[in-house]
C-alpha positions in Angstrom: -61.2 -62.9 145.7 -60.9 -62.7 149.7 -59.5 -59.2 149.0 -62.2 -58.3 147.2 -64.9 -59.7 149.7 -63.1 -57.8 152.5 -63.1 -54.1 151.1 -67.0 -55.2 149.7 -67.6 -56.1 153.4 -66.1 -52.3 154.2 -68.2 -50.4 151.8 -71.3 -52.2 153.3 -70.2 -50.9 156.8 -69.4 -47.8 155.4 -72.8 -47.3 153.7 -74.6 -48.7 157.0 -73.1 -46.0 159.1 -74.0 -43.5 156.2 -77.8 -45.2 156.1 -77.6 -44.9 161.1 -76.6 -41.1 160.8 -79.1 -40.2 158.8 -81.9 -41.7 160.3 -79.9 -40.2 163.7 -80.1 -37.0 161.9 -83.5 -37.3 160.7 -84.7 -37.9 164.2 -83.1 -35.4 165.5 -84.8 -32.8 163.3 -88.3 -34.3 164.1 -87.4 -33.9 167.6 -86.5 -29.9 166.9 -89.8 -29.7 164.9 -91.7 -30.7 168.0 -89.6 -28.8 170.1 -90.6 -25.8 168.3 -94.2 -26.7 167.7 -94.1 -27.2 171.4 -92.5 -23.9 172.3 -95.2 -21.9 169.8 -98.0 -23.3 171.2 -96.8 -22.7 174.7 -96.4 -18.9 173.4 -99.3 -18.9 171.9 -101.5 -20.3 175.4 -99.5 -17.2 177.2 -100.8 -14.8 174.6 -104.1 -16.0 175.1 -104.1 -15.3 179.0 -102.6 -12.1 179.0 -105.0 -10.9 176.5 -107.6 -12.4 178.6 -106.4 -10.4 181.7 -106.8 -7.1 179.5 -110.6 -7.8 179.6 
């Protein structure tokens, strides 16, 4: 039984890191995705101004 309880206790951890790095992973995306929303936006505002200094 206590060798059973220790590799149960090993999957746990096992599926715990599984559950951190994808949350990690997940955040890390969202953090590209604003990133890049950022970026566009700041493209965008440049556009904007040079077109403006065409006028």
């Amino acid at each position: 039984m206590r060798n059973l309880l220790d590799h149960s206790g090993i999957w746990l951890l096992e599926l715990s890191k599984c559950a951190v790095e994808a949350v990690e992973t997940e955040q890390k995306q969202a953090r590209a995705a604003e990133e890049r929303e950022r970026m566009e936006k700041e493209a965008a505002l440049a556009e904007i101004e040079h077109l403006k200094a065409l006028l």
